[in-house]
PDB file of N, H, CA, C and O in Angstrom:
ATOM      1  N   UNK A   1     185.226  16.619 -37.650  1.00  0.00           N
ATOM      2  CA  UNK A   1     185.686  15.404 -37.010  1.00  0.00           C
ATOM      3  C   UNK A   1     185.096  14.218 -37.773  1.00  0.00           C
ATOM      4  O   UNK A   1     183.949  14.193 -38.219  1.00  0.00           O
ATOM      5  N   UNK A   2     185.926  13.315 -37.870  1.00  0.00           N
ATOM      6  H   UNK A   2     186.858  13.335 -37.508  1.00  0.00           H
ATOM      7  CA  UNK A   2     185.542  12.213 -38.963  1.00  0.00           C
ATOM      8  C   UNK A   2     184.877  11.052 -37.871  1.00  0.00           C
ATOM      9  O   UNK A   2     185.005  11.208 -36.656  1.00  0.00           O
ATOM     10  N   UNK A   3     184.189   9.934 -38.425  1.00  0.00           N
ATOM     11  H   UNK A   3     184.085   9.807 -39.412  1.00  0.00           H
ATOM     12  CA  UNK A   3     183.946   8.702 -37.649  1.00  0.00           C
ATOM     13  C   UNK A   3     184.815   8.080 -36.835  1.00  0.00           C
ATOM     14  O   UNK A   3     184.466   7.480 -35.819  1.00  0.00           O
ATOM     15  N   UNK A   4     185.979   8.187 -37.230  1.00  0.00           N
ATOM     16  H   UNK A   4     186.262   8.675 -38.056  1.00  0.00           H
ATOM     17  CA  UNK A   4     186.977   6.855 -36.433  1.00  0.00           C
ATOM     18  C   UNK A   4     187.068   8.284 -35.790  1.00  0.00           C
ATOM     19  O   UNK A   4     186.353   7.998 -34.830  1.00  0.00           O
ATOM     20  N   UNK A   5     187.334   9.369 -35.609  1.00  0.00           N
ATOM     21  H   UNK A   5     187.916   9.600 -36.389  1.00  0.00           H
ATOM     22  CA  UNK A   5     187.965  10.474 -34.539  1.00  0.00           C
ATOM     23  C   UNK A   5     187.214  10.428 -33.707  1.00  0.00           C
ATOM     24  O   UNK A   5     187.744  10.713 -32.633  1.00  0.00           O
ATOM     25  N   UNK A   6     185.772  10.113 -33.602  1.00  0.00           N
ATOM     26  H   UNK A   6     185.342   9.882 -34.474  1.00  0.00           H
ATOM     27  CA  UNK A   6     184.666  10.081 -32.609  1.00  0.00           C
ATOM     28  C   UNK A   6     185.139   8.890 -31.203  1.00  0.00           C
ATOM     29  O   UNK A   6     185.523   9.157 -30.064  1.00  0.00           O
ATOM     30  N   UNK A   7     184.871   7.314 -31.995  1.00  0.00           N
ATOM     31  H   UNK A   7     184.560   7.097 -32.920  1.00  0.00           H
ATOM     32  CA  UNK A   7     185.375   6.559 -31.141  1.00  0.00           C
ATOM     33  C   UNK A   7     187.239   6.648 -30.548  1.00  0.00           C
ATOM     34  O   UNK A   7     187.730   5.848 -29.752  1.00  0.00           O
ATOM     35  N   UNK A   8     187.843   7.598 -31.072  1.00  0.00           N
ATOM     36  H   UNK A   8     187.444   8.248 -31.719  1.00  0.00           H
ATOM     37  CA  UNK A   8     189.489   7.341 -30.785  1.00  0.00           C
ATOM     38  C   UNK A   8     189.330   8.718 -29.277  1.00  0.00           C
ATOM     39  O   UNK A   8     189.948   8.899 -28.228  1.00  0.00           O
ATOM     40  N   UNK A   9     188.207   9.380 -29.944  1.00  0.00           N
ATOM     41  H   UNK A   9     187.705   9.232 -30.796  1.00  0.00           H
ATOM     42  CA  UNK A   9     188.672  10.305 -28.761  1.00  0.00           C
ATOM     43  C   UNK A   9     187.961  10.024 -27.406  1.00  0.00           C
ATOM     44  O   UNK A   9     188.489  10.135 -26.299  1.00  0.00           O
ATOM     45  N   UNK A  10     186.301   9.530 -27.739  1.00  0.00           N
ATOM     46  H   UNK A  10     185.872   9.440 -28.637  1.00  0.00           H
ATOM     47  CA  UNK A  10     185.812   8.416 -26.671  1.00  0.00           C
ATOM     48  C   UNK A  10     186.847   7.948 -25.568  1.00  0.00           C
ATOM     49  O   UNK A  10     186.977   8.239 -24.378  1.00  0.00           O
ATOM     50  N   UNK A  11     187.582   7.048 -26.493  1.00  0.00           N
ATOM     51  H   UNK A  11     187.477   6.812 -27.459  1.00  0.00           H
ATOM     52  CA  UNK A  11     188.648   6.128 -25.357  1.00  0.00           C
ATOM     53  C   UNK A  11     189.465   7.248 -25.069  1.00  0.00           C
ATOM     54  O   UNK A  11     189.566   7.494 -23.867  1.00  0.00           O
ATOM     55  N   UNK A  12     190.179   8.122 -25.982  1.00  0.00           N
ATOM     56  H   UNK A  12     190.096   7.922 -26.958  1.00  0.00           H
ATOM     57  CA  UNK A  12     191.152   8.840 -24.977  1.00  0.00           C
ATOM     58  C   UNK A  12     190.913   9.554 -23.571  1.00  0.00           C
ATOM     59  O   UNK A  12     191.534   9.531 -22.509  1.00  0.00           O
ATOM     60  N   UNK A  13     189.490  10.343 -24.104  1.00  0.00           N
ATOM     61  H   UNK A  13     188.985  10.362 -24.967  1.00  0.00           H
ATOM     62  CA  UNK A  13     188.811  11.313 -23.122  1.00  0.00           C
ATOM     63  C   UNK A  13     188.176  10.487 -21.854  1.00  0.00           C
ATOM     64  O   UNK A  13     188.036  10.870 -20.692  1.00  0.00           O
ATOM     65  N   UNK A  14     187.891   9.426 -22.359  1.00  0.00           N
ATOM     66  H   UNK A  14     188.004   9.115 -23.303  1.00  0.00           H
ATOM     67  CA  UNK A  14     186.894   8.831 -21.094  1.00  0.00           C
ATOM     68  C   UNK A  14     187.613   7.364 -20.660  1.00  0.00           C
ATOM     69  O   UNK A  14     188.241   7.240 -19.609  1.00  0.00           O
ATOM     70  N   UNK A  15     187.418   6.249 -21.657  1.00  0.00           N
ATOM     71  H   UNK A  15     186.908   6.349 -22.512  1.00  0.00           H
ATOM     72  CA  UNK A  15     188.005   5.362 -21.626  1.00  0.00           C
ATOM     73  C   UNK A  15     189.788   4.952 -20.691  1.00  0.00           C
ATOM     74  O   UNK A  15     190.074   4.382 -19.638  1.00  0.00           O
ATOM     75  N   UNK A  16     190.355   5.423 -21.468  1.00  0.00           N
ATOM     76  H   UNK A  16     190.123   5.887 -22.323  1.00  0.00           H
ATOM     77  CA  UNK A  16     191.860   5.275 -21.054  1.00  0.00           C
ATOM     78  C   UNK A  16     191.801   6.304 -19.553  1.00  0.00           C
ATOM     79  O   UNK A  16     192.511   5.764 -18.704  1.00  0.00           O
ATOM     80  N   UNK A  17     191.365   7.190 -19.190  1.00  0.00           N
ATOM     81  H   UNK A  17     190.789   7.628 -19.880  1.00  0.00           H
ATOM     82  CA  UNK A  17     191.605   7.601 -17.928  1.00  0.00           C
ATOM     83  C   UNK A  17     190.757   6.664 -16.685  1.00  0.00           C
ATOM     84  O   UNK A  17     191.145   6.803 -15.525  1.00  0.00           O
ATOM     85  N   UNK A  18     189.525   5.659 -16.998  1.00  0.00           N
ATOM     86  H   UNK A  18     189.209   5.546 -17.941  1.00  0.00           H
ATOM     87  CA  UNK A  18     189.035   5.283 -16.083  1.00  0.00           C
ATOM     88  C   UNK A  18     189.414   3.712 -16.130  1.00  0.00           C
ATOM     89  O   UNK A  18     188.992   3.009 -15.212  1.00  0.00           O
ATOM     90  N   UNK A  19     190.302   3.047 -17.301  1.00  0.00           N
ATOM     91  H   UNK A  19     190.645   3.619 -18.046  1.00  0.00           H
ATOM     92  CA  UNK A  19     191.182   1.818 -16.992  1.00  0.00           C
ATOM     93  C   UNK A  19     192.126   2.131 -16.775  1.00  0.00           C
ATOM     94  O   UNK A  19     192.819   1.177 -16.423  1.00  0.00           O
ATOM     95  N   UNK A  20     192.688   3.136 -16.779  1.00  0.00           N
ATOM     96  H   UNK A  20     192.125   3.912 -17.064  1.00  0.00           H
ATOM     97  CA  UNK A  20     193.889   3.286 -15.658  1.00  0.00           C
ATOM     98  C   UNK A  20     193.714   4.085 -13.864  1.00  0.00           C
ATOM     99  O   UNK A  20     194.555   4.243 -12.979  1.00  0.00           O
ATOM    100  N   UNK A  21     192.145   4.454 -13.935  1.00  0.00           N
ATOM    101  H   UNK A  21     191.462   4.326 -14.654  1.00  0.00           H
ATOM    102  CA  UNK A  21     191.848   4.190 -12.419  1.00  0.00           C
ATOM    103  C   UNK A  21     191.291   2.814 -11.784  1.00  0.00           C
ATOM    104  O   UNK A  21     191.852   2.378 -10.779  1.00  0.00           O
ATOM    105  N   UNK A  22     190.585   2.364 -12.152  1.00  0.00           N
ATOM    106  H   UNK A  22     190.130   2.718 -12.969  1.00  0.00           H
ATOM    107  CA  UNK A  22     190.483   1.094 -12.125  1.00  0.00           C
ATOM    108  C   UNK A  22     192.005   0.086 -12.031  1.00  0.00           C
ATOM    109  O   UNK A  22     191.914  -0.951 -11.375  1.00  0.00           O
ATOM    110  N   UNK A  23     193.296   0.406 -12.662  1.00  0.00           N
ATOM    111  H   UNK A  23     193.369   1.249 -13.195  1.00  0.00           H
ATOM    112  CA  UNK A  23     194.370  -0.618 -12.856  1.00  0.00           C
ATOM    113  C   UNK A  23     194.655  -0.357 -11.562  1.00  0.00           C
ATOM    114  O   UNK A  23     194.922  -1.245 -10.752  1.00  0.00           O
ATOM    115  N   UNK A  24     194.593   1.633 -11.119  1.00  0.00           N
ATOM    116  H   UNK A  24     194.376   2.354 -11.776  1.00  0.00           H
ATOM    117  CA  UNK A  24     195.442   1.578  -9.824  1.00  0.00           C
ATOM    118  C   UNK A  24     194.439   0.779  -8.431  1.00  0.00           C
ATOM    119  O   UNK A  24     194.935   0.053  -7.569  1.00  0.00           O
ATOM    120  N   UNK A  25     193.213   1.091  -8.514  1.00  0.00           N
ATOM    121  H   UNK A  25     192.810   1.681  -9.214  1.00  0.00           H
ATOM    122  CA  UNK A  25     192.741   0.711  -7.406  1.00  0.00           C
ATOM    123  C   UNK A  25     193.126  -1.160  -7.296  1.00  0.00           C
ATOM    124  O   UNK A  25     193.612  -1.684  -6.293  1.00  0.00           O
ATOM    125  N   UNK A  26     192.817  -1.783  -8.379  1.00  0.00           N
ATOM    126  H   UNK A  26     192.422  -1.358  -9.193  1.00  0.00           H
ATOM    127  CA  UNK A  26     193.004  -3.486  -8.319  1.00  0.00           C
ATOM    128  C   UNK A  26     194.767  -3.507  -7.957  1.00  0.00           C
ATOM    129  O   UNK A  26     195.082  -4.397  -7.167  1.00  0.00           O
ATOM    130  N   UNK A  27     195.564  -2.886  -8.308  1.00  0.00           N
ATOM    131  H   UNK A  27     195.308  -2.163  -8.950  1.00  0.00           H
ATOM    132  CA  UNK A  27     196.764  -3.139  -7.864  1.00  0.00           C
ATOM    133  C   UNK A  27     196.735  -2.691  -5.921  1.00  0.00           C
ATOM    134  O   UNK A  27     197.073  -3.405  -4.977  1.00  0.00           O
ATOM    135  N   UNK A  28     196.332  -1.625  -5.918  1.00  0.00           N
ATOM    136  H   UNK A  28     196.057  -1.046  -6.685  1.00  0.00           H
ATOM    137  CA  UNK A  28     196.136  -1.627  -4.315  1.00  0.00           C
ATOM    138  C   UNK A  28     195.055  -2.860  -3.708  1.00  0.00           C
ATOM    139  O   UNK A  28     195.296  -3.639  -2.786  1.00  0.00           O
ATOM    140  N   UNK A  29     194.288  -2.804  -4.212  1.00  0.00           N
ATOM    141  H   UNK A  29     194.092  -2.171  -4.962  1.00  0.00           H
ATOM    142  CA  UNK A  29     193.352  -4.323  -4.120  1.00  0.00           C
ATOM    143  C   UNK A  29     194.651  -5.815  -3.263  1.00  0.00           C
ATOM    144  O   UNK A  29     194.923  -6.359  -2.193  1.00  0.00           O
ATOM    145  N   UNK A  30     195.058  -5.788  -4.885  1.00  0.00           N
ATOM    146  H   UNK A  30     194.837  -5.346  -5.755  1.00  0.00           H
ATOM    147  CA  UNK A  30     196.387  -6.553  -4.657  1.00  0.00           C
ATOM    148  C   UNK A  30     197.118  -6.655  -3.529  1.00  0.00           C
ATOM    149  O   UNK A  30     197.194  -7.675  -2.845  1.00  0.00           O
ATOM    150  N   UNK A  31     197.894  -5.184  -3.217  1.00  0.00           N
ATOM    151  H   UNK A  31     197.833  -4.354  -3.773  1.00  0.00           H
ATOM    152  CA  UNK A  31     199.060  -4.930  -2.015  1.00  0.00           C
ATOM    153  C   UNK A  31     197.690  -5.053  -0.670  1.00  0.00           C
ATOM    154  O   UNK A  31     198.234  -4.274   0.113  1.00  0.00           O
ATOM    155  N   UNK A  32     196.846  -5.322  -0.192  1.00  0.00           N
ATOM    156  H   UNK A  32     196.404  -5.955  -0.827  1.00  0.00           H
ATOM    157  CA  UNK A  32     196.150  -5.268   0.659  1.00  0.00           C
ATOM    158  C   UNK A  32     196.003  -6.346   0.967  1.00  0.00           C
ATOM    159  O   UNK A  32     196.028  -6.651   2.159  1.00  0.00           O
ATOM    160  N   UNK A  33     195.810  -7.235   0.024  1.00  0.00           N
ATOM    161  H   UNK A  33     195.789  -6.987  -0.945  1.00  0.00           H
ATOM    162  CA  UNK A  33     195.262  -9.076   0.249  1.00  0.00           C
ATOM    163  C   UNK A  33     196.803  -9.700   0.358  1.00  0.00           C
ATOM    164  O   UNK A  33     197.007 -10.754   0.960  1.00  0.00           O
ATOM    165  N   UNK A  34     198.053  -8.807  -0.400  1.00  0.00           N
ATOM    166  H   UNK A  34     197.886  -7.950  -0.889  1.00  0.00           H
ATOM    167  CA  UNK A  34     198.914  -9.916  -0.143  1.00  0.00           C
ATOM    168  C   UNK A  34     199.335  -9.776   1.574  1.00  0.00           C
ATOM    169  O   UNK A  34     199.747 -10.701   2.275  1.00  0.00           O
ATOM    170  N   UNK A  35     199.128  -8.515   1.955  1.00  0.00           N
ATOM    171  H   UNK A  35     198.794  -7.764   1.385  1.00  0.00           H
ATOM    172  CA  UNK A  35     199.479  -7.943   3.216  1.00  0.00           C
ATOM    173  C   UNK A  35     199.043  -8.796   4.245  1.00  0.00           C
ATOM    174  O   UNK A  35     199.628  -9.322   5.191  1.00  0.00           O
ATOM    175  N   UNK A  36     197.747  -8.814   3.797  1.00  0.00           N
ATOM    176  H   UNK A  36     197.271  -8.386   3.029  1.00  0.00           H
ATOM    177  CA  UNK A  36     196.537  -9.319   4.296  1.00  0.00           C
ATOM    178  C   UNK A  36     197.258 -11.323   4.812  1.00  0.00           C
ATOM    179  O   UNK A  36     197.563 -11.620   5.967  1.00  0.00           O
ATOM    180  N   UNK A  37     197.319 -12.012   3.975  1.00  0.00           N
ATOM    181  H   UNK A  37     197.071 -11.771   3.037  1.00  0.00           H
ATOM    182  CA  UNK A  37     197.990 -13.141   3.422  1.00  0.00           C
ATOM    183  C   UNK A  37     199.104 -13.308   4.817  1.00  0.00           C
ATOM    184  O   UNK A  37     199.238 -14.129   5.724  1.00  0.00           O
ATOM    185  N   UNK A  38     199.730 -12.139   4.431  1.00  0.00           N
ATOM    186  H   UNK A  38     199.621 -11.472   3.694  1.00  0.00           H
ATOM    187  CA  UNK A  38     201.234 -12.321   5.121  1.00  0.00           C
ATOM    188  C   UNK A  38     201.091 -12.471   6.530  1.00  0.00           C
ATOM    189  O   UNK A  38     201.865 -13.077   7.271  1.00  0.00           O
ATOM    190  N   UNK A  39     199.966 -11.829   6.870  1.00  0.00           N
ATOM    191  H   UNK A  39     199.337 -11.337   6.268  1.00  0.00           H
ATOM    192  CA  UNK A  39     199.317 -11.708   8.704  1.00  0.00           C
ATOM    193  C   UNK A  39     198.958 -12.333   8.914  1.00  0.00           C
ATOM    194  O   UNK A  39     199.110 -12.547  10.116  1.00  0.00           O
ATOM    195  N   UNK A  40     197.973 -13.528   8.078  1.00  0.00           N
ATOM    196  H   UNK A  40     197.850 -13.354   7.101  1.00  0.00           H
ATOM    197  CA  UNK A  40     197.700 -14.611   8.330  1.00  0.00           C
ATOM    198  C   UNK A  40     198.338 -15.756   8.429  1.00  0.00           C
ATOM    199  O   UNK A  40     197.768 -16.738   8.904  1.00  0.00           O
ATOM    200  N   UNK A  41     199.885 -15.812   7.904  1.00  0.00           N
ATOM    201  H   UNK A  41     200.348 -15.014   7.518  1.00  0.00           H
ATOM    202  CA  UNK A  41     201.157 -16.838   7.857  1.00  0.00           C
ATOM    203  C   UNK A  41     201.772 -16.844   9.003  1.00  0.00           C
ATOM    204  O   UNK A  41     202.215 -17.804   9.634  1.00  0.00           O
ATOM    205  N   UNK A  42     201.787 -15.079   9.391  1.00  0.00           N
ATOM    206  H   UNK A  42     201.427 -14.299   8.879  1.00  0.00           H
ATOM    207  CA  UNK A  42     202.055 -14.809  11.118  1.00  0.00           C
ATOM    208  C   UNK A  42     201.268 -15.266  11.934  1.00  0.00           C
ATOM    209  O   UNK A  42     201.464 -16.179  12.736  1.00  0.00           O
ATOM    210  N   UNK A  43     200.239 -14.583  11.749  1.00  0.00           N
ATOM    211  H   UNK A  43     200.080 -13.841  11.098  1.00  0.00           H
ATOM    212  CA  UNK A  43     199.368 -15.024  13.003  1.00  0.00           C
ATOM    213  C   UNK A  43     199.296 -16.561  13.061  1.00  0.00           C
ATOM    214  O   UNK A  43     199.105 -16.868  14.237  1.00  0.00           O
ATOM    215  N   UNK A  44     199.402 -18.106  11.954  1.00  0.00           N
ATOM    216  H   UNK A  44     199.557 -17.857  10.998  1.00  0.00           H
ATOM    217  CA  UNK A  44     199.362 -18.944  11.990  1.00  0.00           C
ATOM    218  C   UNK A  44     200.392 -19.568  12.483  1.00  0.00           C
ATOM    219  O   UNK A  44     200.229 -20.536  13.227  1.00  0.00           O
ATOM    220  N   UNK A  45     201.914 -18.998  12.064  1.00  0.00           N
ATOM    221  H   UNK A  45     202.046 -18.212  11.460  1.00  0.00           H
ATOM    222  CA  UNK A  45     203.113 -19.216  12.776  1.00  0.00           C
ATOM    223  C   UNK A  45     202.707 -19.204  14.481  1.00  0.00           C
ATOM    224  O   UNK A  45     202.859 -20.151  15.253  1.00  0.00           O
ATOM    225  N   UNK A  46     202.327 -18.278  14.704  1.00  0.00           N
ATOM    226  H   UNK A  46     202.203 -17.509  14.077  1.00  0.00           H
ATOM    227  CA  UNK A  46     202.270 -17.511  16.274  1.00  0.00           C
ATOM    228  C   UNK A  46     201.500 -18.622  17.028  1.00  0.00           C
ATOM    229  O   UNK A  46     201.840 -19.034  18.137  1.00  0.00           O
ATOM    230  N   UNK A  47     200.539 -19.026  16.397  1.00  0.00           N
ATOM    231  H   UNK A  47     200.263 -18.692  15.496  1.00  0.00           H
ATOM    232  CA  UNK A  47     199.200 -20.397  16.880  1.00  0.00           C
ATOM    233  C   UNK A  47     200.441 -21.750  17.026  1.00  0.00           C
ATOM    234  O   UNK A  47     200.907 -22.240  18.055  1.00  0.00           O
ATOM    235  N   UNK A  48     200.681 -22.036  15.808  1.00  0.00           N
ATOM    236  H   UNK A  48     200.303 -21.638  14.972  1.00  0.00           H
ATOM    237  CA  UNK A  48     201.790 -22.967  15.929  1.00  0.00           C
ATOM    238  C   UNK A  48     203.029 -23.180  16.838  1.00  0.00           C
ATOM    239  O   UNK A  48     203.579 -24.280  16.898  1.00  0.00           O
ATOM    240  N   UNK A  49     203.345 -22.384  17.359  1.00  0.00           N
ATOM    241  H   UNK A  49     202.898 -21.490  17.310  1.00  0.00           H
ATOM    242  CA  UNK A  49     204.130 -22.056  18.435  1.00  0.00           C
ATOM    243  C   UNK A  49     203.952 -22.199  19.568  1.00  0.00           C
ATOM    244  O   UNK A  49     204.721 -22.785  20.330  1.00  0.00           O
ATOM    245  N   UNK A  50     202.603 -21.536  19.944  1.00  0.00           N
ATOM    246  H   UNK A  50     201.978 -21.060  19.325  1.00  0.00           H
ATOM    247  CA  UNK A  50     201.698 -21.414  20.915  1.00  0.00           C
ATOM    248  C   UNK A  50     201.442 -22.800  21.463  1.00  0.00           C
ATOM    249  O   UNK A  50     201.668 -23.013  22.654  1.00  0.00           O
ATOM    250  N   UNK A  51     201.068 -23.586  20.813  1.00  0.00           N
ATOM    251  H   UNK A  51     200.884 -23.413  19.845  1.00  0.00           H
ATOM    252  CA  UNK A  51     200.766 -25.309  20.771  1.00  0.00           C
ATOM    253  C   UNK A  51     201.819 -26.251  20.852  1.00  0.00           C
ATOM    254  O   UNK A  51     201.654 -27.364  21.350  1.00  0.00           O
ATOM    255  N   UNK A  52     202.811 -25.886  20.421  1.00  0.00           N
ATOM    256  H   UNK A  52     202.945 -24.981  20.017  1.00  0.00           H
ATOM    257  CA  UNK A  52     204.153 -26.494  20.641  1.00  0.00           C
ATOM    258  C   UNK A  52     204.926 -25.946  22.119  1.00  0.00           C
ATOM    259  O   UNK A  52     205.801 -26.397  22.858  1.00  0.00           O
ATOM    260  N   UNK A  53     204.363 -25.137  22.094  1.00  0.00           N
ATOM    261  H   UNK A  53     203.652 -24.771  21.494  1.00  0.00           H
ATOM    262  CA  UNK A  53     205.106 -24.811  24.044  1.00  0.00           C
ATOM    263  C   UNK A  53     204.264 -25.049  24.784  1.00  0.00           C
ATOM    264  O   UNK A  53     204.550 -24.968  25.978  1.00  0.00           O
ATOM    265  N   UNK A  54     203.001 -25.407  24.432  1.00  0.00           N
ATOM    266  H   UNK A  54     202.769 -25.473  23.462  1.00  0.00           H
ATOM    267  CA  UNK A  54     202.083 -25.834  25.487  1.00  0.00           C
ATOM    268  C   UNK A  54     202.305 -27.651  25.354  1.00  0.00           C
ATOM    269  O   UNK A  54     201.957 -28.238  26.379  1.00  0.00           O
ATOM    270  N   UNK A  55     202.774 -28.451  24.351  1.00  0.00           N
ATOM    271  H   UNK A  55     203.057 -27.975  23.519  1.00  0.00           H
ATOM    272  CA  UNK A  55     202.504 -29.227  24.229  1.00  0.00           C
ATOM    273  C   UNK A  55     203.461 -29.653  25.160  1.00  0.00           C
ATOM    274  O   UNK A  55     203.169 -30.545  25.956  1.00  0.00           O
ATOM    275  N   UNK A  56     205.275 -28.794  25.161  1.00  0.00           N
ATOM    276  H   UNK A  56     205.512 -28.069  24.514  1.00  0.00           H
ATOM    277  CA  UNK A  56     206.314 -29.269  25.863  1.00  0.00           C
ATOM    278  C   UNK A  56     206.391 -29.186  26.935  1.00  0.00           C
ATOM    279  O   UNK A  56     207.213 -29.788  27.626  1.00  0.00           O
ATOM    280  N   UNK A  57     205.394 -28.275  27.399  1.00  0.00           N
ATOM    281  H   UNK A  57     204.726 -27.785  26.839  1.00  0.00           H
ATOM    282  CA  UNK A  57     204.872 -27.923  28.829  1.00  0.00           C
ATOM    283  C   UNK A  57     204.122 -29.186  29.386  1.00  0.00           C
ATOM    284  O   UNK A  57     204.348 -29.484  30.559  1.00  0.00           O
ATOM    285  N   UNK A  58     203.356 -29.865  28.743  1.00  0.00           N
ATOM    286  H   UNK A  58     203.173 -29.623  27.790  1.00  0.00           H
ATOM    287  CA  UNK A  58     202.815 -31.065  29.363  1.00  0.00           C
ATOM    288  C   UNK A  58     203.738 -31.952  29.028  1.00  0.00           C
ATOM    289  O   UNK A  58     203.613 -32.681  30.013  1.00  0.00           O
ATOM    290  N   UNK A  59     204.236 -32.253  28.649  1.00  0.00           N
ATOM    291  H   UNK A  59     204.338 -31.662  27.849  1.00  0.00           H
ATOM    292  CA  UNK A  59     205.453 -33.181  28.626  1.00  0.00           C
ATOM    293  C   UNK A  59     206.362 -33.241  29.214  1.00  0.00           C
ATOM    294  O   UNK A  59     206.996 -34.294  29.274  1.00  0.00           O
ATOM    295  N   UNK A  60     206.796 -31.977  29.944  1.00  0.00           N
ATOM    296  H   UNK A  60     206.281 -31.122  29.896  1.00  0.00           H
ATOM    297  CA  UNK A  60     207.660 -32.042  30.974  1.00  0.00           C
ATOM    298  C   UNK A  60     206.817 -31.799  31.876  1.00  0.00           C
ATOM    299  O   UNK A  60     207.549 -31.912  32.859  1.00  0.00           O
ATOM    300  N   UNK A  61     205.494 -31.467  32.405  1.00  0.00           N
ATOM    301  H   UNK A  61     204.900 -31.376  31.607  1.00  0.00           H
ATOM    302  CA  UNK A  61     204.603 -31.225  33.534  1.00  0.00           C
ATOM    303  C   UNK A  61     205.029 -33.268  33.482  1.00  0.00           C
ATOM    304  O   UNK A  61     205.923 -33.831  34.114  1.00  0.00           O
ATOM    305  N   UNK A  62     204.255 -33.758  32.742  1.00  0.00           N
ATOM    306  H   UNK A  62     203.529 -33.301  32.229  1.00  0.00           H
ATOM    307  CA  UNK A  62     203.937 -35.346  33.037  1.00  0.00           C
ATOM    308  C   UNK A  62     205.497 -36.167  32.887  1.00  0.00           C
ATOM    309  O   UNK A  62     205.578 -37.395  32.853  1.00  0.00           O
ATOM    310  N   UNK A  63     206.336 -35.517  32.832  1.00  0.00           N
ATOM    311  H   UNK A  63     206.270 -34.520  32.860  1.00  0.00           H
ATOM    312  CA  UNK A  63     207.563 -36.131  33.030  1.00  0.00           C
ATOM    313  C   UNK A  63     208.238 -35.580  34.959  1.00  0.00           C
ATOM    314  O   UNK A  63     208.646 -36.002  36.041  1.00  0.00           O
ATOM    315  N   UNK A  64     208.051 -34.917  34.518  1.00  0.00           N
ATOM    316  H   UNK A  64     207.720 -34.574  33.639  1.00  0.00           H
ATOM    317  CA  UNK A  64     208.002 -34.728  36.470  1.00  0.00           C
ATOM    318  C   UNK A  64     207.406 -34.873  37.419  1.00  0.00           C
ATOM    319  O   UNK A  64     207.955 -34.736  38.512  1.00  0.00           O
ATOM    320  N   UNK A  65     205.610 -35.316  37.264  1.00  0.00           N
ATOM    321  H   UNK A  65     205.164 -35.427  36.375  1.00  0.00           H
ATOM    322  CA  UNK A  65     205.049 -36.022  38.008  1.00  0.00           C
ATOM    323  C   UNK A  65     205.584 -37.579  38.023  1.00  0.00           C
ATOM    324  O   UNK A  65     205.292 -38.252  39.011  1.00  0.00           O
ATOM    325  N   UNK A  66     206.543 -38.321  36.714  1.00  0.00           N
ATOM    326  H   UNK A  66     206.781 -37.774  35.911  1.00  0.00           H
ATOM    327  CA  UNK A  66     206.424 -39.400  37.333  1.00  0.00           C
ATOM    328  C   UNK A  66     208.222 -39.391  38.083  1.00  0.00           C
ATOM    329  O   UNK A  66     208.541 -40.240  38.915  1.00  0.00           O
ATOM    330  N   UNK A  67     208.873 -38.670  37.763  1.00  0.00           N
ATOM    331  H   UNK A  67     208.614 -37.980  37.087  1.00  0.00           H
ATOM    332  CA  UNK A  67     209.721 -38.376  38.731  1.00  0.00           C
ATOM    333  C   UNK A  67     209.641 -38.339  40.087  1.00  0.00           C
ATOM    334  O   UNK A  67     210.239 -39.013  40.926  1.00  0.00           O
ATOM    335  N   UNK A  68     208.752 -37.387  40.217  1.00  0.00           N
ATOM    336  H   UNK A  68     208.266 -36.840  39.535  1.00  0.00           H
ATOM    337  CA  UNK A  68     207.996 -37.191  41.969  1.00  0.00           C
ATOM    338  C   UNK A  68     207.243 -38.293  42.441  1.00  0.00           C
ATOM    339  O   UNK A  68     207.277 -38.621  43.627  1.00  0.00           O
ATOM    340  N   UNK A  69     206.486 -38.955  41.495  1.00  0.00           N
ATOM    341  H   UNK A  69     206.459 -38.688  40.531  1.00  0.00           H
ATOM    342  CA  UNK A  69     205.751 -40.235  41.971  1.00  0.00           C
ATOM    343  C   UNK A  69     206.720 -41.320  42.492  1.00  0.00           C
ATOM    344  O   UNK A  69     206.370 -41.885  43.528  1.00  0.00           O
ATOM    345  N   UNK A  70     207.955 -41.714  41.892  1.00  0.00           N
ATOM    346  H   UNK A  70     208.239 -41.255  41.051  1.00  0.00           H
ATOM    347  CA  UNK A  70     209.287 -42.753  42.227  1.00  0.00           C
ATOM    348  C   UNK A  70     209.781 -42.601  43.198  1.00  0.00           C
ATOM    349  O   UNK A  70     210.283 -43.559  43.786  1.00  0.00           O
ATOM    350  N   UNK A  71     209.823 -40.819  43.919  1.00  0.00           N
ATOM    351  H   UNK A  71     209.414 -40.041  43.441  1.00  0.00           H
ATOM    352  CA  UNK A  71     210.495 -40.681  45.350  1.00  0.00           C
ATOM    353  C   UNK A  71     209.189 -40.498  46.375  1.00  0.00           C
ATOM    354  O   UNK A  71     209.368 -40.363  47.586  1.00  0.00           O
TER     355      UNK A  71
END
């Protein structure tokens, strides 16, 4: 086995199989945080909502007290 065959087989044998475990785990990394991301756009939607029907709720609560207050 010559010099350059030493380092070529290095990377084949060791190298190239543990950057391509490493590629898969950071790509699942990836699909987890964008997931992750997406629940948080929901769950922020869901808050936003939440506050807007409570808000219309007092707005028509205090629009019908002054209704009731006139009669």
């Amino acid at each position: 086995m010559s010099a350059v065959d030493d380092p070529q087989k290095l990377f084949q044998d060791f190298l190239a199989p543990e950057l391509r475990a490493i590629s898969v785990r950071l790509d699942a990394v990836q699909a987890r945080m964008a997931h992750q991301e997406i629940q948080r756009r929901h769950d922020k939607e869901d808050i936003l909502r939440a506050i807007q029907t409570l808000a219309d709720y007092r707005s028509l609560s205090e629009r019908l007290a002054r209704v009731e207050s006139q009669h």
